[in-house]
VEXZAGU-817032 format. One record per residue: residue number from 0; x, y, z of N, C-alpha, C, O in turn; chain. Coordinates in pm, 1 decimal, decimal comma. Atoms other than C-alpha are relative to their C-alpha. Example, Ala and Ser with C-alpha at 12.3 -4.5 7.8 and 13.67 -1.06 7.14 Angstrom:
2
SITE   seq        n_X        n_Y        n_Z       ca_X       ca_Y       ca_Z        c_X        c_Y        c_Z        o_X        o_Y        o_Z   mol
SITE     0       89,0     -119,0        0,0     1230,0     -450,0      780,0       90,0      120,0        0,0      193,6      118,1       66,5     A
SITE     1      -82,0     -119,0       -6,0     1367,0     -106,0      714,0      -77,0      109,0       73,0      -26,1      219,8       89,9     A
This chain:
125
SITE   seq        n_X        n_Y        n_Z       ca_X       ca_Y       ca_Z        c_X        c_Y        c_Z        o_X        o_Y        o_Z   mol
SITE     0       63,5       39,4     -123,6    10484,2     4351,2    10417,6       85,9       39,0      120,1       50,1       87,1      227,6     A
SITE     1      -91,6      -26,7     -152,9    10799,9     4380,5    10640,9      -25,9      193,0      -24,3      -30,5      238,4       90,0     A
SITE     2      -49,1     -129,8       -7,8    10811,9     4781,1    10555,9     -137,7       15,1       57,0     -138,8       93,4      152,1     A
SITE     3      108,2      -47,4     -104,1    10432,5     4784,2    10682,6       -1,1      -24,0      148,2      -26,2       63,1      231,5     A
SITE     4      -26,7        6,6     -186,6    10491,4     4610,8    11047,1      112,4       87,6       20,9      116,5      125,8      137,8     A
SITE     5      -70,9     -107,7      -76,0    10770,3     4852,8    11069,5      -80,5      131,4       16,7      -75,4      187,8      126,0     A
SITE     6       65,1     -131,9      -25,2    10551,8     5168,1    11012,4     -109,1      -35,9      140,2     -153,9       46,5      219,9     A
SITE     7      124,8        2,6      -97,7    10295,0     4983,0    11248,1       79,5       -1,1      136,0       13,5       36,8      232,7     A
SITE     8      -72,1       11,9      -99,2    10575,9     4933,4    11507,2       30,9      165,2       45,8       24,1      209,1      160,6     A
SITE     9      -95,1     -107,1      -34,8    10731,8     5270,2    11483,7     -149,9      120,1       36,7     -138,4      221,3      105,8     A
SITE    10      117,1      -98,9      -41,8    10341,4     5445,4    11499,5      -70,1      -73,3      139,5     -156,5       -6,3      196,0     A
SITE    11        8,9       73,6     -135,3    10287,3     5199,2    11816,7       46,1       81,7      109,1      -12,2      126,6      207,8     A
SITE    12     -109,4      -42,1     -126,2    10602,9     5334,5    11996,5      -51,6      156,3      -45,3     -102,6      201,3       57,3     A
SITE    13       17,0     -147,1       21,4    10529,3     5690,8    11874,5     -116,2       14,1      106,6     -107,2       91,2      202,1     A
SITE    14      115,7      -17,0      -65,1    10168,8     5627,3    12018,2       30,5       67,0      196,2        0,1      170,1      256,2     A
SITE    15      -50,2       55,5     -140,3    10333,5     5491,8    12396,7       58,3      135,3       57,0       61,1      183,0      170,4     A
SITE    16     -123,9     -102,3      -77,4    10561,8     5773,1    12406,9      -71,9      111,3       18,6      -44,9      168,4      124,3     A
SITE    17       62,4      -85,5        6,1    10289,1     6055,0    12308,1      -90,6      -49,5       75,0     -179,3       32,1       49,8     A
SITE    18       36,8       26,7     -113,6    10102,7     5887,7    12590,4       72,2       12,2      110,4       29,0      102,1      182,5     A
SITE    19      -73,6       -6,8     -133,2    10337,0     5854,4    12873,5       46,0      161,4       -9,4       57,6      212,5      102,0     A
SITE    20       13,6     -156,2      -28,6    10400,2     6269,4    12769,3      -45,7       74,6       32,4       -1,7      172,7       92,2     A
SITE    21      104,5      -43,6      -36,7    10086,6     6346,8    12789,9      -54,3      -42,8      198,3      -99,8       28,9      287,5     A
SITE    22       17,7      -11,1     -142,4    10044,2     6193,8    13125,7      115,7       68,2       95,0       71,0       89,9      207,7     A
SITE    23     -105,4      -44,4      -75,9    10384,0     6340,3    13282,2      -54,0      153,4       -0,5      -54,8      202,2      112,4     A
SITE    24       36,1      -82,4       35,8    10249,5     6660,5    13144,3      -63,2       82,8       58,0      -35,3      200,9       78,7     A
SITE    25       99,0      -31,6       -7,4     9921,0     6663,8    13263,9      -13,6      -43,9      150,1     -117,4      -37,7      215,9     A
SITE    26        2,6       61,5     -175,9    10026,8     6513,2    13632,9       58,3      110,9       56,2        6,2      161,6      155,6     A
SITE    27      -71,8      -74,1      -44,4    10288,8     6758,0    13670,0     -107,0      197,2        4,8     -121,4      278,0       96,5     A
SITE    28       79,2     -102,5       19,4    10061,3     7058,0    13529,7     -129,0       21,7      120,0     -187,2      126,7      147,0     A
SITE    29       94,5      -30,8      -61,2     9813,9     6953,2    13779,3      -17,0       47,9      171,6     -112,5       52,2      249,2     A
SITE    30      -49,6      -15,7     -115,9     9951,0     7039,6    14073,9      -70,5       93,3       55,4      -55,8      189,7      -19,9     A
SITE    31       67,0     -123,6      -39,5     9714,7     7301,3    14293,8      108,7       87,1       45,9      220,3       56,6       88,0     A
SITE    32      -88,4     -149,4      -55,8     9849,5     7667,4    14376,6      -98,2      -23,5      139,5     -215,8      -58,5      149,3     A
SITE    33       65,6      -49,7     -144,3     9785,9     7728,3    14760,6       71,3      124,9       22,9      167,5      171,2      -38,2     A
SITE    34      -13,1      -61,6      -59,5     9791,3     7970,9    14964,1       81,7       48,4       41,1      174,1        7,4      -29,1     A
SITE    35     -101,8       27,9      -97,5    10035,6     8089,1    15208,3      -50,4      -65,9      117,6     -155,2      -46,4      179,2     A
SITE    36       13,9       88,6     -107,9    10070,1     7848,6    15454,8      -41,2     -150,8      -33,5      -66,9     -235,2       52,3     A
SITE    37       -1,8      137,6       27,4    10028,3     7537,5    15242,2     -136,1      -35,1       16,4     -200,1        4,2      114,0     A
SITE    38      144,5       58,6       -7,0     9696,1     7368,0    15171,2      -93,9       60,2      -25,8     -100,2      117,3     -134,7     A
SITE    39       87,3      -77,2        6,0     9404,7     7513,0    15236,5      -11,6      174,0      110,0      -91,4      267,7      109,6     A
SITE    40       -5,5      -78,6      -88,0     9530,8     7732,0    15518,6       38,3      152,9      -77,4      154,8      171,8     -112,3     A
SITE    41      -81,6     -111,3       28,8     9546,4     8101,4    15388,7       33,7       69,3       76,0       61,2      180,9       32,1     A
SITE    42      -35,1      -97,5      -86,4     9634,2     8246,0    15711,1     -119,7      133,1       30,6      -86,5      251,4       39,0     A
SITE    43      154,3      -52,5      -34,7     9240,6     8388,7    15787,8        8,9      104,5     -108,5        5,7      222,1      -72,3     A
SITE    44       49,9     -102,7       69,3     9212,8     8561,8    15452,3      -62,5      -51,2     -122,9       -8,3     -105,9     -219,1     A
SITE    45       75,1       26,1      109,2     8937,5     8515,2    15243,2      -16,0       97,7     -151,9      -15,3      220,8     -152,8     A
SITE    46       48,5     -115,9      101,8     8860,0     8646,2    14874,5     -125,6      -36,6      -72,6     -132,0     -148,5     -123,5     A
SITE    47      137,8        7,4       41,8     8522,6     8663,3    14752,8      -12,4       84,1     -133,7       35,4      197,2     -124,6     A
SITE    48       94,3     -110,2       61,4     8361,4     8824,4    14436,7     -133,7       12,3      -29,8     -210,8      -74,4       11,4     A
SITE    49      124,0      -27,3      -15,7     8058,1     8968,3    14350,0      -57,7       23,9     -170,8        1,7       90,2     -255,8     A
SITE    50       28,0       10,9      135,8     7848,9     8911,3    14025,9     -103,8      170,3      -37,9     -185,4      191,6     -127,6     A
SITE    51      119,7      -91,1      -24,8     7672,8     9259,2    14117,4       27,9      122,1     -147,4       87,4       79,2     -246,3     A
SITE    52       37,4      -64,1      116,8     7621,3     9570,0    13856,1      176,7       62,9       -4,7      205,8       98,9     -118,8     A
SITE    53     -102,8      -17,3        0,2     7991,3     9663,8    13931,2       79,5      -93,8       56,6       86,9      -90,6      179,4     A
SITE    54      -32,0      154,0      -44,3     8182,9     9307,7    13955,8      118,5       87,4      130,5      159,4      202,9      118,8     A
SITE    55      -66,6      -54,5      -87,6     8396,3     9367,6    14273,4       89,3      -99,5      106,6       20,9     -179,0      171,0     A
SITE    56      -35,6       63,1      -92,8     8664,8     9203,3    14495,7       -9,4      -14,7      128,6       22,6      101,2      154,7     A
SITE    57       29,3       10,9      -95,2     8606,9     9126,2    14831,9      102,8      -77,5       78,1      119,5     -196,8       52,7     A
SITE    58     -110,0      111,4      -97,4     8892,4     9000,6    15104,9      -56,3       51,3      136,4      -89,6      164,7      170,8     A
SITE    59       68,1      -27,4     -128,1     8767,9     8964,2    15434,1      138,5      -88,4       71,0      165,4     -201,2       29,8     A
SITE    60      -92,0       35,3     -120,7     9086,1     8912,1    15744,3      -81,4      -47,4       59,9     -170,7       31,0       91,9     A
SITE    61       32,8       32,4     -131,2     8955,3     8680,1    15984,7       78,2       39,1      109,0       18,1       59,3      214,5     A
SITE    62      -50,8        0,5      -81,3     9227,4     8736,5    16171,7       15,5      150,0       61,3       48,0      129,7      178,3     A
SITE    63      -20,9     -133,5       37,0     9258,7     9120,1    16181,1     -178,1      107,9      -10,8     -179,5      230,9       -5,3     A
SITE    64      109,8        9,5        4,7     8839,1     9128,1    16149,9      -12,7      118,4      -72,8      -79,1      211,7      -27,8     A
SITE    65       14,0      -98,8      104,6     8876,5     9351,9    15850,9      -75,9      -38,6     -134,7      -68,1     -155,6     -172,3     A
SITE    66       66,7       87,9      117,0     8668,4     9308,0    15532,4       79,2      181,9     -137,2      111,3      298,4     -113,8     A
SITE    67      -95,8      -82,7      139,5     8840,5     9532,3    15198,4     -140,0      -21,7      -79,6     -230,3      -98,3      -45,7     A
SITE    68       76,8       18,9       83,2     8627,3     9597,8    14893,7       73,6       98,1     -124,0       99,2      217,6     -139,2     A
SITE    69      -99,2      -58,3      123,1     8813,8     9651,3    14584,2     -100,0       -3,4     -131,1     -177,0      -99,4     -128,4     A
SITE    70       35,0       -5,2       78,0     8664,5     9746,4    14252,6      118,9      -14,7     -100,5      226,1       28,2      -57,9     A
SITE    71      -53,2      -11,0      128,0     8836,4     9684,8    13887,0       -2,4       82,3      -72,3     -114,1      115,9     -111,7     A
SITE    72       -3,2     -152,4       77,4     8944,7     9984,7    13689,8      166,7      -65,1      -82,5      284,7      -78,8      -50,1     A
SITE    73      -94,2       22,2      101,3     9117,1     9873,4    13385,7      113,1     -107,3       33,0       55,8     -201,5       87,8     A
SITE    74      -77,2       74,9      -87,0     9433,9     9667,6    13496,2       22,4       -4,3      126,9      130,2      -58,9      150,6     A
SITE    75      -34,6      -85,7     -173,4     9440,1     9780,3    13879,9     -136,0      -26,7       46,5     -242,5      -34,1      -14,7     A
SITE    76      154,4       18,6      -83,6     9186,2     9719,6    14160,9       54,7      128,1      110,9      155,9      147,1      178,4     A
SITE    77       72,9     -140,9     -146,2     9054,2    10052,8    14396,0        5,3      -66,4       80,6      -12,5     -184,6       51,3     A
SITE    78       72,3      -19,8      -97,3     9007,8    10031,9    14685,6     -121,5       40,1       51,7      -95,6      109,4      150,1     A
SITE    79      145,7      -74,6      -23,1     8636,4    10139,7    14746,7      -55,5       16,1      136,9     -131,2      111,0      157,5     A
SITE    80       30,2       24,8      -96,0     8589,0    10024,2    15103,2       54,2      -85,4       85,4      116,6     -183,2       44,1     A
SITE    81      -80,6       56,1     -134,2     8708,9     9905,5    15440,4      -54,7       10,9       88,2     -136,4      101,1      106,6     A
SITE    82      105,7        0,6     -147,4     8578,9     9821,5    15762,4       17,8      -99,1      105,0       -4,6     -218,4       84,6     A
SITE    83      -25,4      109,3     -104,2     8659,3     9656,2    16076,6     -106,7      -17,1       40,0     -181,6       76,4       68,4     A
SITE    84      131,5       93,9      -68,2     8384,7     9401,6    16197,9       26,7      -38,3      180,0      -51,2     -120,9      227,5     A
SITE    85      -22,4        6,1     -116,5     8523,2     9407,0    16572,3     -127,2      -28,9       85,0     -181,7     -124,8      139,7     A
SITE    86      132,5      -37,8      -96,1     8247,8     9529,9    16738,2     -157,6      -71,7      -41,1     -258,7      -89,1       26,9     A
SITE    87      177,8       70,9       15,7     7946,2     9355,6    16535,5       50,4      -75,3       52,1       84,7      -50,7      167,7     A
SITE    88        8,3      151,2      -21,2     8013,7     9018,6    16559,0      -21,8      -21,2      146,1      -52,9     -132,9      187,4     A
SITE    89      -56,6       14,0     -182,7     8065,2     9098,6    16978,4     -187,5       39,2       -6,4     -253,2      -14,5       82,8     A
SITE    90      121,7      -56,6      -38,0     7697,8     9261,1    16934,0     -114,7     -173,1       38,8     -155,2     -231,6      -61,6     A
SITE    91      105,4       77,7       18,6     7450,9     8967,8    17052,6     -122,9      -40,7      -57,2     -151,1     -150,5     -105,2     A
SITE    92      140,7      -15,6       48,6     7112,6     9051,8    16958,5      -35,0      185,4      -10,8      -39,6      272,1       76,4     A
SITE    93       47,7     -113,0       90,3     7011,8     9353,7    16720,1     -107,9       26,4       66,9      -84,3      122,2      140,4     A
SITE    94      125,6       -5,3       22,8     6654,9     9342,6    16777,7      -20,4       94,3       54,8       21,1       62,3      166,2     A
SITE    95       98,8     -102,7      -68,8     6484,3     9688,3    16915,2      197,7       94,2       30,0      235,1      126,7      142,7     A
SITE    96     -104,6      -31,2      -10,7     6852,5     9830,5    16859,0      -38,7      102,4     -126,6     -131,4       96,5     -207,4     A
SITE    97      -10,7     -128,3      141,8     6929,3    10153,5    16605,7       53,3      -75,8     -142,4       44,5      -31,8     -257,0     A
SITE    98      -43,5       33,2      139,5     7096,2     9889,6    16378,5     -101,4      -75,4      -92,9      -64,7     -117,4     -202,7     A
SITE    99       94,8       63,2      112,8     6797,1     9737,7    16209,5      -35,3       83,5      -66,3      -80,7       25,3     -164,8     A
SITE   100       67,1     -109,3      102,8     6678,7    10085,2    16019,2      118,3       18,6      -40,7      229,2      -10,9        3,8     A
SITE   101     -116,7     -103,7       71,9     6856,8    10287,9    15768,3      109,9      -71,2      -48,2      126,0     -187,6      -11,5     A
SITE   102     -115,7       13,4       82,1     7159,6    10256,7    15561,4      110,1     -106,5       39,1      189,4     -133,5      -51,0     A
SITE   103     -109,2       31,1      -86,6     7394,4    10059,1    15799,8       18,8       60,0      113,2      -71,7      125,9      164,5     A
SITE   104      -45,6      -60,4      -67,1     7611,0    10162,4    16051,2      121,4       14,9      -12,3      142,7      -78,5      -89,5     A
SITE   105      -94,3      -33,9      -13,9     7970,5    10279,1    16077,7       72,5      -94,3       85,1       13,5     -182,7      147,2     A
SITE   106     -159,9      100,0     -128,8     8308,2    10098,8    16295,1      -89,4       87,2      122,9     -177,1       48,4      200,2     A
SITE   107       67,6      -70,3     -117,1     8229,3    10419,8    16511,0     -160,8        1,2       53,5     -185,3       34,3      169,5     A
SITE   108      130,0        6,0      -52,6     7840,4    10379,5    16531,1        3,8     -128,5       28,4      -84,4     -112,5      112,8     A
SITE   109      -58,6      155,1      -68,0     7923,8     9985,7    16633,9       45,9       52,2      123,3      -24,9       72,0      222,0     A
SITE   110      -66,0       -6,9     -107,2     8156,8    10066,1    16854,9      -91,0       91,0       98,2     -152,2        4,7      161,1     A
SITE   111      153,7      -64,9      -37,6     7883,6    10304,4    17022,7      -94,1      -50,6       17,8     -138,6      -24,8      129,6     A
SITE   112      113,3      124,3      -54,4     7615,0    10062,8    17036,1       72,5     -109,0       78,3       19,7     -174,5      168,2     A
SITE   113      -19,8      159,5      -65,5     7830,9     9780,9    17138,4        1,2       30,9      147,7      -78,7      -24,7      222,9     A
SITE   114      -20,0      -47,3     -131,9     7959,9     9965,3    17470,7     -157,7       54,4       82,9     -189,4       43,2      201,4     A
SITE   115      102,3      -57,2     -127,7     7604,5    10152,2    17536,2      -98,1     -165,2       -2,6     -186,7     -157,2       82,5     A
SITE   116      104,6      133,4      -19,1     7399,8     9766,1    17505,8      137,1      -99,6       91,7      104,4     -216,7      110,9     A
SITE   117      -81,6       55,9      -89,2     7724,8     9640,5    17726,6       -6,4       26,7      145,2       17,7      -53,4      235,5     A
SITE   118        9,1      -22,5      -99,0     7666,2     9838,1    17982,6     -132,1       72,5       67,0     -134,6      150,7      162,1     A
SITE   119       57,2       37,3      -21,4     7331,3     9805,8    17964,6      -86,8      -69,7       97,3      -54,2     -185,3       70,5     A
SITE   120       22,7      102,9     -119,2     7133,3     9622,6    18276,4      -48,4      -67,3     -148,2      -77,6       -7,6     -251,8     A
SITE   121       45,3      139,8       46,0     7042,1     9251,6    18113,0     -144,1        9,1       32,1     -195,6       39,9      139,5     A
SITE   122      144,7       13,9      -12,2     6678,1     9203,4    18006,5      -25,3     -130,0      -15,4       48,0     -201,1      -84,1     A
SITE   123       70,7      108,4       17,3     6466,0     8915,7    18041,6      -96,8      -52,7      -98,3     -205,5       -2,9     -127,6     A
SITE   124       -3,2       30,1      121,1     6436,6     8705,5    17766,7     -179,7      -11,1       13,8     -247,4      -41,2      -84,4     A
């Protein structure tokens, strides 16, 4: 009888201890990775991907108003595309503008619309 409350003692404390490991473990393990700059701040750079027919990375600079587009090729990501957003975002209103047809537009075909609808006379809404 005494050699069974010892096994029940010694699989008790075994229990306690393979608990309190498991939580030191699993507190310490849980710690989030950030950014640079601590928190949530990454210093205006986002990364996005894309579930599309060629999966693809996406980092867009807020700060820098650059957007990247990287593809996956084996261990290594391409480069595929780049593009400063300067000039849209400054564009107000598209509508009856060259950028609603066709393919897109270019930095340089932006920058080209933005200046000729800038200096523009103002129409009435």
């Amino acid at each position: 009888m005494k050699e069974t409350n010892n096994a029940w003692t010694i699989n008790a404390l075994l229990a306690v201890i393979l608990v309190l490991l498991c939580a030191v473990y699993f507190n310490a393990s849980s710690k989030s990775a950030h950014a640079a700059g601590g928190g949530w701040d990454t210093d205006g750079v986002m990364a996005l991907t894309t579930a599309a027919d060629n999966e693809r990375l996406i980092l867009v600079d807020t700060k820098k108003m650059n957007i990247m587009v990287y593809k996956p090729l084996g261990n290594k990501f391409n480069l595929v595309g780049a593009r400063n957003y300067e000039y849209d975002v400054q564009i107000e209103d598209s509508e009856g503008t060259q950028i609603e047809k066709g393919n897109g537009k270019t930095y340089m075909e932006i920058f080209r619309i933005y200046h000729e609808l800038k200096n523009a006379p103002a129409k009435k809404p």
